[in-house]
SETI-478229 format. One record per residue (C-alpha): residue number from 1; residue in one letter; chain; y, z, x. Coordinates in pm, 1 decimal. Each point is the difference from the previous one (the first is absolute). Layout:
<pts>
   resi   resn   chain          v          w          u
    NUM      A       A          Y          Z          X
...
</pts>
This chain:
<pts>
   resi   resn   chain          v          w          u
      1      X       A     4608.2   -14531.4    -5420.2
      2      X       A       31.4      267.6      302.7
      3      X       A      114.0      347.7     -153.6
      4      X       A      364.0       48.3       91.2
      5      X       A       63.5      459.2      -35.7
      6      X       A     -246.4      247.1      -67.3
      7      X       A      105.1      312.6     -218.1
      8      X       A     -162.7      325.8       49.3
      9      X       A       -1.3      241.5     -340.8
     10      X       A      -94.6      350.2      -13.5
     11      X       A       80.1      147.4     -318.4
     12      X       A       51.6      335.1     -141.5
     13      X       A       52.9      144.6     -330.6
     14      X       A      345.0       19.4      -33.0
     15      X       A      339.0     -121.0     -185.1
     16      X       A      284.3     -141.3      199.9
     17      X       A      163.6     -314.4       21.1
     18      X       A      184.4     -201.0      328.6
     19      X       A      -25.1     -337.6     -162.8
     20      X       A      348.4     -119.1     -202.0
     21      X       A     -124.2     -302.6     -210.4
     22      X       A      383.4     -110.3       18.8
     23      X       A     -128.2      -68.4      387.7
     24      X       A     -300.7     -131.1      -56.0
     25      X       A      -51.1     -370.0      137.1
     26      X       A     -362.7      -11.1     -139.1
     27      X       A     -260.8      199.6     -184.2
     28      X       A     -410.3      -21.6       56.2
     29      X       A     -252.3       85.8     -240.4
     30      X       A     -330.6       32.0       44.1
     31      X       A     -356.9      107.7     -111.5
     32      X       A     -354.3       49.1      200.8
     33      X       A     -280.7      163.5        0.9
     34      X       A     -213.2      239.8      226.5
     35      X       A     -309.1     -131.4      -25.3
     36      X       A     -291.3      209.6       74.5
     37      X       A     -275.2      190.3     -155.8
     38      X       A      313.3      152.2     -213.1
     39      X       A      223.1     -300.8      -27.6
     40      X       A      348.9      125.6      -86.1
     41      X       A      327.0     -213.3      -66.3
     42      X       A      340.2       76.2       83.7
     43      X       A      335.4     -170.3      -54.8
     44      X       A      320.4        1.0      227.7
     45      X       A      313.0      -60.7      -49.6
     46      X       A      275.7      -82.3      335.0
     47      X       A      354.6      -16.1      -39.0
     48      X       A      116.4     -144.8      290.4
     49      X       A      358.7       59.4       94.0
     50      X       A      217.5     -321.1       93.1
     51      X       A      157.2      166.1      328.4
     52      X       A     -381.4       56.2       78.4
     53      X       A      125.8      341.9      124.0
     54      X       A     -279.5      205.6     -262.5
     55      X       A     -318.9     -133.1     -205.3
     56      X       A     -115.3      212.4     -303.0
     57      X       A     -343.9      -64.4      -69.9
     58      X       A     -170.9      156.5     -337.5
     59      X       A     -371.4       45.5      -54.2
     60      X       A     -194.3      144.5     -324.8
     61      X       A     -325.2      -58.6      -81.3
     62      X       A      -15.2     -280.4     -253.7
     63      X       A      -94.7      179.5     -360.4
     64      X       A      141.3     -221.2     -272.3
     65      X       A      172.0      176.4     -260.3
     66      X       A       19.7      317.6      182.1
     67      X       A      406.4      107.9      114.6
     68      X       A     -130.9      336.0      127.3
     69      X       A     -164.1      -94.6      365.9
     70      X       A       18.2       96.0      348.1
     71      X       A      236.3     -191.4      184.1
     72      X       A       -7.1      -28.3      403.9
     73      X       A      374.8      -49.3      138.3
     74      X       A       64.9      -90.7      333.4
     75      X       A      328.4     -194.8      207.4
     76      X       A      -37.9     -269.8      198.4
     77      X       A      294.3      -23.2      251.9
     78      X       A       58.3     -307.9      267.9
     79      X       A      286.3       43.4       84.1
     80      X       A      275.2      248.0      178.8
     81      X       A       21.2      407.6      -61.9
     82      X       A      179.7      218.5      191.2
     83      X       A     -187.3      291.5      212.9
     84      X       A      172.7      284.1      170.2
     85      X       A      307.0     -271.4       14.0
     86      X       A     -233.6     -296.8      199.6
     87      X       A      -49.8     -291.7     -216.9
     88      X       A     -369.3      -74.9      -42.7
     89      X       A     -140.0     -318.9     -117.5
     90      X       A     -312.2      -21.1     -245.7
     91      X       A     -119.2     -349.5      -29.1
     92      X       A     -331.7      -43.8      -59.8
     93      X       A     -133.8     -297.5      210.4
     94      X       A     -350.2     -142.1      -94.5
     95      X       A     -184.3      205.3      303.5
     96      X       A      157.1      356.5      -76.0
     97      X       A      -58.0      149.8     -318.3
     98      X       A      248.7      332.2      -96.2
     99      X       A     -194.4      228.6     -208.0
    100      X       A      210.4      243.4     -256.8
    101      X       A     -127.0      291.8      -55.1
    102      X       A      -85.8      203.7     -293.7
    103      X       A      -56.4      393.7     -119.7
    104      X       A     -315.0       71.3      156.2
    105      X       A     -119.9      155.8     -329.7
    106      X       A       75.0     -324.7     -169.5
    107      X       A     -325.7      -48.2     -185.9
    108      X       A      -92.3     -272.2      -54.1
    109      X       A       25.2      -96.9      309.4
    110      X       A      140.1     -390.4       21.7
    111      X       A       72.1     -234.3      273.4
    112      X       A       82.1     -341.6      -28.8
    113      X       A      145.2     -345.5      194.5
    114      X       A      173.2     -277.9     -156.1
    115      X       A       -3.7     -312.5      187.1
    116      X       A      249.2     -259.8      -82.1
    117      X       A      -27.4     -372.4       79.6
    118      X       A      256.1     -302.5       14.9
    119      X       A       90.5     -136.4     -349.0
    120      X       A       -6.7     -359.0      -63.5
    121      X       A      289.7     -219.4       53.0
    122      X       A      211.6      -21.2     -271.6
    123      X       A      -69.6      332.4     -146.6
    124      X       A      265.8      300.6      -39.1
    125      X       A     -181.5      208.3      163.1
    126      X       A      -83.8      -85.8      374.0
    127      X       A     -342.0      280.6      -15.5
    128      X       A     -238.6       81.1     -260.5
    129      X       A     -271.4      307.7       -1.4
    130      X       A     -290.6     -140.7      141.7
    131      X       A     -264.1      269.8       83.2
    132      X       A      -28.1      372.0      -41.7
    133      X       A     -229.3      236.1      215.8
    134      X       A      -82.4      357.6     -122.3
    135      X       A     -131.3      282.1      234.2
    136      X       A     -357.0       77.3      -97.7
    137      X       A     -159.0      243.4      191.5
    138      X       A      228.5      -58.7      322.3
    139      X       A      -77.6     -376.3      -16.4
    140      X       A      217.5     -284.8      -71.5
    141      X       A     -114.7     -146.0     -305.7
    142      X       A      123.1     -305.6     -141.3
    143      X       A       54.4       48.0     -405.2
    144      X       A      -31.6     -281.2     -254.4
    145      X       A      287.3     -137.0      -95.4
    146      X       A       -7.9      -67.9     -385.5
    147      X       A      338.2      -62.3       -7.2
    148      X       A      340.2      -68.4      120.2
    149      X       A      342.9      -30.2     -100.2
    150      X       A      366.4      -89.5      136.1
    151      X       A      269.9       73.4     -148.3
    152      X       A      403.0      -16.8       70.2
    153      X       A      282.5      207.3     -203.9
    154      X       A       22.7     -308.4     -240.0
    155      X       A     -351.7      -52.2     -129.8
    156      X       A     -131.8      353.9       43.7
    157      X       A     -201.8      140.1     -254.2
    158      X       A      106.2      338.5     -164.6
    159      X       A     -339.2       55.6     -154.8
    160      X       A     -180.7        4.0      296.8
    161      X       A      311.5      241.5      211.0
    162      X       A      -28.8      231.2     -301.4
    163      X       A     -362.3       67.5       77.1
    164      X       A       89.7       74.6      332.8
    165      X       A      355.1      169.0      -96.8
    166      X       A       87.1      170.3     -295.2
    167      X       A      243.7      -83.8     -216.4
    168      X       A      219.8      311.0       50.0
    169      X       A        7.4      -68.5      405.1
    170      X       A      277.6      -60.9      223.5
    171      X       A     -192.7     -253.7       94.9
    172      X       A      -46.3     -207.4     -303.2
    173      X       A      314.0       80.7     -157.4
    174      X       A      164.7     -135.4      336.9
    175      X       A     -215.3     -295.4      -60.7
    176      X       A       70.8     -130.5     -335.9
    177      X       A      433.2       62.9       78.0
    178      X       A      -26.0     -225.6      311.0
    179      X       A     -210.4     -262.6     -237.9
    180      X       A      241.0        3.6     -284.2
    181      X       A      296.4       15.2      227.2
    182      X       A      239.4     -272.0      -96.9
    183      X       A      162.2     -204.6      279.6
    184      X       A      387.9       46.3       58.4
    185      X       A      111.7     -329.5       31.6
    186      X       A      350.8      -15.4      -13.2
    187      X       A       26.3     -349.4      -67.0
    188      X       A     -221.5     -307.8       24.0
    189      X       A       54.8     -256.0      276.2
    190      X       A      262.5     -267.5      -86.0
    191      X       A      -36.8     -373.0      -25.6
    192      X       A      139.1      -53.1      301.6
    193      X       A     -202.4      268.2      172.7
    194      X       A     -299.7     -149.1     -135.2
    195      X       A       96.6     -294.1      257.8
    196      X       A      -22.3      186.2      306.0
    197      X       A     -282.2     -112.7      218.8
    198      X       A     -159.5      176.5      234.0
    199      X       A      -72.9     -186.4      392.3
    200      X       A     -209.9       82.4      210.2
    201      X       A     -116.5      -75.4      384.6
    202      X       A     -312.0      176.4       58.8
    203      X       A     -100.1      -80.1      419.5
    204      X       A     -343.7      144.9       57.7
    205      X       A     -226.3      -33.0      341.8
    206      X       A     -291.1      -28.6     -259.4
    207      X       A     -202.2     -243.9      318.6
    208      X       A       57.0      318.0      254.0
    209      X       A     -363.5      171.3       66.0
    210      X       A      160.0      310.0        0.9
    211      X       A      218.6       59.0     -272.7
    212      X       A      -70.5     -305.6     -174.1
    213      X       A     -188.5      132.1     -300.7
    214      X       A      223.9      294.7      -68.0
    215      X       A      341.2     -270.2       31.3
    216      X       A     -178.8     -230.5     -281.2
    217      X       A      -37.9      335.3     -212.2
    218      X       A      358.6       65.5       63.3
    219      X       A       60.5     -325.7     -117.4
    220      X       A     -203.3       25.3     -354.4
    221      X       A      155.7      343.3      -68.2
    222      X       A      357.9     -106.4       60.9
    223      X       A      -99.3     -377.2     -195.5
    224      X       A     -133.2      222.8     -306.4
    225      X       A      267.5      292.6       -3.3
    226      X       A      264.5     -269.0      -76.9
    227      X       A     -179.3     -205.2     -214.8
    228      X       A      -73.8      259.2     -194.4
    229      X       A      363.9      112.4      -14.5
    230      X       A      153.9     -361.9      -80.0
    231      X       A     -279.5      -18.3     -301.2
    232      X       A       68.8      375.0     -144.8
    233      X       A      344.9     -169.9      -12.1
    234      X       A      -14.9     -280.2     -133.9
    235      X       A      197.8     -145.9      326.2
    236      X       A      -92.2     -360.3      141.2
    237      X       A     -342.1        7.2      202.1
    238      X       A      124.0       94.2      395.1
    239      X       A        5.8     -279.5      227.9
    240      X       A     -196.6      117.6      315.2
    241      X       A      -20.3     -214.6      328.6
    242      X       A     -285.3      161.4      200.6
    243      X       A        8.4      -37.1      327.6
    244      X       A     -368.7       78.3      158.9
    245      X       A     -291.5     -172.8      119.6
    246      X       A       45.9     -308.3      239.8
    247      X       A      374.9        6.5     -152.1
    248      X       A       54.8      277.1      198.0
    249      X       A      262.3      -73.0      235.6
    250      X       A      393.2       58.9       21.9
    251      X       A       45.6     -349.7     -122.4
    252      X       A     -163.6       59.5     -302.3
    253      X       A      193.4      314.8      -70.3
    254      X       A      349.9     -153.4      134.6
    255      X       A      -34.7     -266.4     -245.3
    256      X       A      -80.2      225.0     -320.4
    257      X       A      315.2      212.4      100.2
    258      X       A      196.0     -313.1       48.0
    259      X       A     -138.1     -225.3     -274.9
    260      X       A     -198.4      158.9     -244.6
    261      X       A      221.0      286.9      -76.1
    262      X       A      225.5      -95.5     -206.9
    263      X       A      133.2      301.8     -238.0
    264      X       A      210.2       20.2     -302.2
    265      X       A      267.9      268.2       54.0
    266      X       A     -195.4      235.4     -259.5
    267      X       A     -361.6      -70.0      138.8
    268      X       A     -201.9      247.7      224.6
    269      X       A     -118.4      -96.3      354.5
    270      X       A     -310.9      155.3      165.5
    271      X       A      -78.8      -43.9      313.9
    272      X       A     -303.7      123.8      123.3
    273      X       A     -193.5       18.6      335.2
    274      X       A     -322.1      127.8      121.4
    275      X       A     -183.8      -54.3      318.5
    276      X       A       60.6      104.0      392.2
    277      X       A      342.5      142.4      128.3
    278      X       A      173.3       78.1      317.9
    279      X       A      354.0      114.6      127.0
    280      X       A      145.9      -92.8      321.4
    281      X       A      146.4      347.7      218.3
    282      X       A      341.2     -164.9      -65.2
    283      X       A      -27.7       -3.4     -351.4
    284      X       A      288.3      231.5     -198.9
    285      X       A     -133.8     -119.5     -375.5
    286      X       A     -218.1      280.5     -124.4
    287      X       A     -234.9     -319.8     -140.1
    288      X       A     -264.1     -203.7      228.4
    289      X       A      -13.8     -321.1       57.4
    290      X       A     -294.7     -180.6     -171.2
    291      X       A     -280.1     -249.8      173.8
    292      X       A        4.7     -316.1     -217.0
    293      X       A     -302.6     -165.6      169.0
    294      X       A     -344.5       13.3      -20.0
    295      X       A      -45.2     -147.0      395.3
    296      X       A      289.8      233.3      159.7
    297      X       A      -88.2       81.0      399.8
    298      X       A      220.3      184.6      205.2
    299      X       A      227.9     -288.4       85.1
    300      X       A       88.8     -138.8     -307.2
    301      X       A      -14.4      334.8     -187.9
    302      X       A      418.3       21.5      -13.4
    303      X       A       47.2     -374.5     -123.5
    304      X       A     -269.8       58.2     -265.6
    305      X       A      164.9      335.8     -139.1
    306      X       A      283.5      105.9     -296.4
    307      X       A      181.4      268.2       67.9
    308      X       A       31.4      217.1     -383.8
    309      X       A      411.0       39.8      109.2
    310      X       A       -6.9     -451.9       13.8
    311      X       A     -171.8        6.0     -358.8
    312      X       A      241.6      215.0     -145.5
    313      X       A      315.9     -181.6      222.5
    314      X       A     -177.7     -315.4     -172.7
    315      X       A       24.5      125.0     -362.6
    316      X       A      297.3      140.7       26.0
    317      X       A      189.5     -334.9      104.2
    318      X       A     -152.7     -189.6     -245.9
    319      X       A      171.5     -173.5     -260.6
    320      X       A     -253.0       24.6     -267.3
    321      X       A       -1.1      421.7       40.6
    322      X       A     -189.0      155.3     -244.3
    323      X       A      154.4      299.3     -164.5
    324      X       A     -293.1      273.1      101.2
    325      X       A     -178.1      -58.4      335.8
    326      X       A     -315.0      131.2       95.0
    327      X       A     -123.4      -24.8      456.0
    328      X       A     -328.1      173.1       43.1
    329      X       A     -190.0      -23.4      292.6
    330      X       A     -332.3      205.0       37.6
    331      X       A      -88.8      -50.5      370.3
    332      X       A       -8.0      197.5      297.1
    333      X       A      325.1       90.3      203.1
    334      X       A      -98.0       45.5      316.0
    335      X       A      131.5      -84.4      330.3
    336      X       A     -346.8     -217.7       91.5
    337      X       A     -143.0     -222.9     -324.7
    338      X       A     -284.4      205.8      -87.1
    339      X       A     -271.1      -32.4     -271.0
    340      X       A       84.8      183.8     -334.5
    341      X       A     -210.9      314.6       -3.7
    342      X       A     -287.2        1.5     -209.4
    343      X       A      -56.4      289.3     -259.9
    344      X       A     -204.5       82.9     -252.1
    345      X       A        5.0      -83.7     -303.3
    346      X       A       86.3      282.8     -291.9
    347      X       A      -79.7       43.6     -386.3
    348      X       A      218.3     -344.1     -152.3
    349      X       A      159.3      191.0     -289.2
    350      X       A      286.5     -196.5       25.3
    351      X       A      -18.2     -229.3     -206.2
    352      X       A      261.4     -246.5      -60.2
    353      X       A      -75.1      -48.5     -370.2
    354      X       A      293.3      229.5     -204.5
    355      X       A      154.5     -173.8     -203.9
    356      X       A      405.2      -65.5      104.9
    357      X       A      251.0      207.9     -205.5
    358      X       A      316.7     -181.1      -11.8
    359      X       A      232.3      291.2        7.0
    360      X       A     -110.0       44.0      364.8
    361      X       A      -51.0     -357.7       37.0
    362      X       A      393.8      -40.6      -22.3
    363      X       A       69.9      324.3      202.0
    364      X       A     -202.1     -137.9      295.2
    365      X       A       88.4     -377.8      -31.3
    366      X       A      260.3      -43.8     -237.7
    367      X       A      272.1      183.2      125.3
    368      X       A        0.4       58.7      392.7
    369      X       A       89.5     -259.0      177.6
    370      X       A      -39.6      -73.0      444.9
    371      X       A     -270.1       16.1      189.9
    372      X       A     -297.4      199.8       33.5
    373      X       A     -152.6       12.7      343.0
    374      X       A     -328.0      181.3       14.4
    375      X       A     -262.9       77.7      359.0
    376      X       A     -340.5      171.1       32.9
    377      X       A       78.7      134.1      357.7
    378      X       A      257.5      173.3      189.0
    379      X       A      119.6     -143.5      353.1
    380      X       A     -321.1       70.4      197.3
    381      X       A     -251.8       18.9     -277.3
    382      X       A     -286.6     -190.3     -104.8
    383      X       A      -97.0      -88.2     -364.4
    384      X       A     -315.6       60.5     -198.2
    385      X       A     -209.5     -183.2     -184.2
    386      X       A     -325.7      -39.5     -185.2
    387      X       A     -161.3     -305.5     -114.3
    388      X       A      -94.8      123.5     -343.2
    389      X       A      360.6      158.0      -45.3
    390      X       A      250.1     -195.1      197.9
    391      X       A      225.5      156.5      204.3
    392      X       A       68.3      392.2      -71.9
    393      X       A      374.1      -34.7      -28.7
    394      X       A      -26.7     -306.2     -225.2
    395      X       A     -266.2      139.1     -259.8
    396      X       A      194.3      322.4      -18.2
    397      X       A      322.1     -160.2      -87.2
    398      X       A     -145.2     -229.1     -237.9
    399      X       A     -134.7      276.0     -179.2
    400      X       A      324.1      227.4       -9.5
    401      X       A      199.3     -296.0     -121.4
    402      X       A     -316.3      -71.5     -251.4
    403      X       A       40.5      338.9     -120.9
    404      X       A      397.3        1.0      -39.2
    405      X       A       -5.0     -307.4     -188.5
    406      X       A     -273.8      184.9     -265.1
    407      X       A      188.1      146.1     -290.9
    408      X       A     -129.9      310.3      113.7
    409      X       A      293.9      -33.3      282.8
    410      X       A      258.4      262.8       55.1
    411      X       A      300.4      -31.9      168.4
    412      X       A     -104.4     -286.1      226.6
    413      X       A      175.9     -158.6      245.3
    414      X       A     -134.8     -200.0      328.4
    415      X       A       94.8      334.4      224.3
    416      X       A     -239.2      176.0     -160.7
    417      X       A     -235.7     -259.4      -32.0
    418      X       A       58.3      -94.2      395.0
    419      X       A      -11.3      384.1      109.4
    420      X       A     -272.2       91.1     -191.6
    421      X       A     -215.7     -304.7      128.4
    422      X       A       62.5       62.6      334.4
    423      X       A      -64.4      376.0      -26.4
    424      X       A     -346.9     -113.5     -135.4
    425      X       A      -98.4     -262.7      243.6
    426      X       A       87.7      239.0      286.0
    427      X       A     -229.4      228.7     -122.8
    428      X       A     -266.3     -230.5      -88.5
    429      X       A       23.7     -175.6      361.5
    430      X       A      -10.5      362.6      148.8
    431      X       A     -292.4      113.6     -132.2
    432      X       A     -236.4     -320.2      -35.2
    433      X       A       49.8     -176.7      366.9
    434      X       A      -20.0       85.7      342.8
    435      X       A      221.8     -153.5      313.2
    436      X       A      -41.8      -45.1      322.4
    437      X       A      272.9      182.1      227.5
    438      X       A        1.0       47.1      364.3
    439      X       A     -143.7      -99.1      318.0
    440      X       A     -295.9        7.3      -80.8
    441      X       A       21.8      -27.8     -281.2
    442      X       A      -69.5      321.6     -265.0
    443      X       A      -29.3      -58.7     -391.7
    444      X       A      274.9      171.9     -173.2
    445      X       A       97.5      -13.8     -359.9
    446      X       A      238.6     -320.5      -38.8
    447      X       A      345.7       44.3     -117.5
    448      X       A      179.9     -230.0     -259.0
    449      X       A      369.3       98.3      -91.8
    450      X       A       99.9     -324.3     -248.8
    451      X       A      359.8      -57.9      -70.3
    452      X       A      257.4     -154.9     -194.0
    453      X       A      354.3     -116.7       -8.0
    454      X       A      148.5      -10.3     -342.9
    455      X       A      311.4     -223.4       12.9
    456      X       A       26.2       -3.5     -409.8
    457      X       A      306.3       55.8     -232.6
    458      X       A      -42.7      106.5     -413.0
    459      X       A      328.0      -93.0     -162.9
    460      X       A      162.5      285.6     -196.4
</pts>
């Protein structure tokens, strides 16, 4: 399985924390060894943050038995800091390793990476700890991995922290509130609530050479987000029409608005688009329009295209109308149909496992009700995507509504959740692709501004 990050490590003897466990998405443990004519083993321990915006790694040499031992600290960041008031971005791609430097009197002297692969389908975690190299004698040196551990705030295991942490830390203590931390669920859903069904239209260009393989992941994120949901809930399984493949055409989509959706007054309607996108220059709607084809040319390209602003007319005039609405499209929104922009792919710590709480359950789906209309690009924009990831915009809002729906949730609300996932794709896009811009053309840093329109009301 190709490596997906590398994680540089220098540590230093030291004691300060950056990690909060109460943000941690996941947790990696691991042991190797140094081999050589004086073998030596080491543990680590790496809290990774759930915003991805720090990484705490941990690393003591393993002596069983012994709490008194030198531990090497060091923070692994990837994502925005401010500098002198410019906002710099520190991802760490796989050809561009960040090193972190420690005291210079720092003895002994340790440098490490950590190389993380993709997890297995299915699991909670989408990486695991796969290698670890150690600096020995300025030459990369792969260790031996004896072993390796995942872990998220749910099945972590306090005896192994507390060799790493001691019980008296801010750390640990922070650790075991957040674990025993009761949800606040004001009430549980009621029989009729547990009725409401969840609909989806998912249209994906999944045959397109370009963005084909990043639209089908797209498409399994936003299929296993909601399942996941409608199962922590005990609600009805969703009923999805998908709408990619050689079924993707404007027929195909017209008929799923017109006769598959079919909505209870109470139920939740999702639709959900991925692929190419355009605007016309007489376009007012701040949405694109949305290539339902896979055999579009220049002729036919208007007769085989949804404008966003007809979906929503389309919902809104329907009969069956659902009481929350969800229109995403995540798609360029350009004046020309261009190609989504590919970028590169970052560290998948969002996963889309937690565990729904239903206090904020019913605060995001219970109680508003209108329509939620959601874009990756601003007028003039293209979109990003990655085939490992999906598109930027998509992944990052998935995880921010992921992460509101945890009982670890505070004050949630889809503002936040919409703000703060377009803050983080812009940032992501800006730092991890290039664009072409000019005549000729010069590679800049692409721009991606997502937006949103909420048209919700929460009765008093």
């Amino acid at each position: 399985m190709r490596p997906l990050l590398l994680l540089l490590f220098s540590g230093f003897v030291t004691c300060f924390s950056v990690s909060n466990p109460l943000h941690a998405q996941n947790f990696f443990y691991c042991k190797f060894e140094i081999t050589g004519s004086a073998p030596k083993t080491y543990e680590a321990f790496i809290t990774v943050q759930e915003d991805t915006t720090a990484h705490e790694v941990r690393v003591q040499p393993f002596i069983p038995g012994q709490s008194e031992k030198p531990r090497f600290e060091g923070t692994l960041f990837d994502s925005a800091f401010s500098d002198n008031g410019f906002e710099k971005l520190l991802f760490m791609p796989e050809d561009s390793l960040i090193e972190i430097t420690g005291l210079p009197d720092a003895e002994p002297s340790f440098m490490s990476k950590f190389e993380f692969s993709e997890s297995p389908e299915g699991t909670f975690s989408s990486h695991y700890l796969s290698k670890v190299y150690c600096l020995v004698e300025n030459n990369w040196v792969e260790a031996k991995l004896i072993e390796a551990k995942t872990f998220n705030l749910f099945d972590i295991d306090l005896g192994l922290v507390r060799t790493f942490y001691f019980s008296g830390s801010r750390y640990f203590k922070t650790l075991v509130e957040n674990m025993q931390e009761e949800s606040i669920a004001t009430r549980s859903l009621s029989s009729q609530e547990l009725k409401t069904r969840i609909w989806m239209i998912i249209a994906v260009d999944t045959l397109d050479p370009s963005v084909g393989k990043a639209s089908k992941q797209d498409m399994l994120n936003m299929t296993e987000m909601f399942k996941n949901i409608a199962a922590d809930m005990d609600l009805p399984d969703p009923k999805i029409r998908y709408i990619m493949g050689k079924n993707f055409n404007k027929k195909a989509l017209t008929q799923a608005l017109t006769q598959f959706l079919k909505p209870d007054p109470d139920d939740i309607v999702i639709f959900y688009f991925s692929g190419h996108g355009y605007r016309l220059p007489i376009d007012k709607n701040d949405y694109p329009r949305m290539i339902v084809s896979n055999k579009w040319t220049e002729a036919t390209l208007y007769d085989e295209s949804f404008a966003v602003a007809d979906i929503r007319k389309m919902l809104e005039n329907k009969r069956e109308k659902a009481r929350l609405t969800f229109i995403i499209n995540d798609c360029c929104n350009t004046i020309f149909p261009l190609p989504r922009v590919k970028g590169r792919s970052y560290m998948g710590t969002r996963s889309l496992g937690s565990v729904v709480a239903t206090h904020n359950f019913i605060k995001l789906f219970m109680e508003p009700k209108g329509i939620i209309q959601l874009g990756s690009s601003s007028i003039g924009e293209k979109s990003v995507g990655n085939p490992t990831i999906g598109g930027y915009y998509t992944s990052e809002w998935l995880f921010y509504l992921n992460q509101s729906l945890s009982r670890f949730g505070k004050g949630v609300s889809w503002e936040n959740i919409c703000r703060r996932a377009g803050t983080q794709a812009s940032k992501k896009v800006y730092a991890w692709t290039r664009c072409d811009e000019g005549t000729p053309p010069v590679k800049v840093r692409c721009k991606q501004t997502p937006t949103f329109t909420l048209d919700i009301k929460i009765p008093d």
